[in-house]
N, C-alpha and C positions, 0 to 999 in steps of 0.2 A: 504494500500500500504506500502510495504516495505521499505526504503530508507537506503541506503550505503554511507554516508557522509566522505571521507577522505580527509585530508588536514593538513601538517606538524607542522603549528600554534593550538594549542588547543584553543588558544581565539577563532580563526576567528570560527571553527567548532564546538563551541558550541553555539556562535552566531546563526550562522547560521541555527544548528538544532531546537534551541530556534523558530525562527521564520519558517521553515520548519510545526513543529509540531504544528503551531496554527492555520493549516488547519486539519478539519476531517477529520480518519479513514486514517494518516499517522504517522505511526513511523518510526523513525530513529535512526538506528546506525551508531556510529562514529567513526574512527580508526583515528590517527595520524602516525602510523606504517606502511608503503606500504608494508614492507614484511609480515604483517599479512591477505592481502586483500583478497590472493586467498584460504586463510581455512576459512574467513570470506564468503567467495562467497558459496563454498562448504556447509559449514555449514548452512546456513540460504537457500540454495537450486533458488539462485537468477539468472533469467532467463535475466533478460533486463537489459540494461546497457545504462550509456551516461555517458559525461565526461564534464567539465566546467572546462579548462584551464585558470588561471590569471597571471599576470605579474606585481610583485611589483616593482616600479621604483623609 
């Protein structure tokens, strides 16, 4: 499986992918640039999508 990791913080999303990737037969890339997302979609040819919205307070 493919995974699209983005999020402005580079900690948080290399965290994240860190722990993502210690399930089998998933890799992930990760962008902190939103204007890169949609040559990143195109490119990698990625069909499904979801989104995980957070709120730092």
């Amino acid at each position: 499986m493919e995974v699209l990791l983005v999020d402005d913080h580079r900690s948080v999303v290399e965290g994240t992918k860190m722990l993502i990737e210690s399930e089998p037969d998933i890799n992930v890339t990760i962008e902190t640039d939103v204007y890169c997302v949609p040559d990143l979609v195109r490119l990698k040819n990625l069909t499904s999508f979801f989104s995980i919205y957070t709120c730092r307070i």
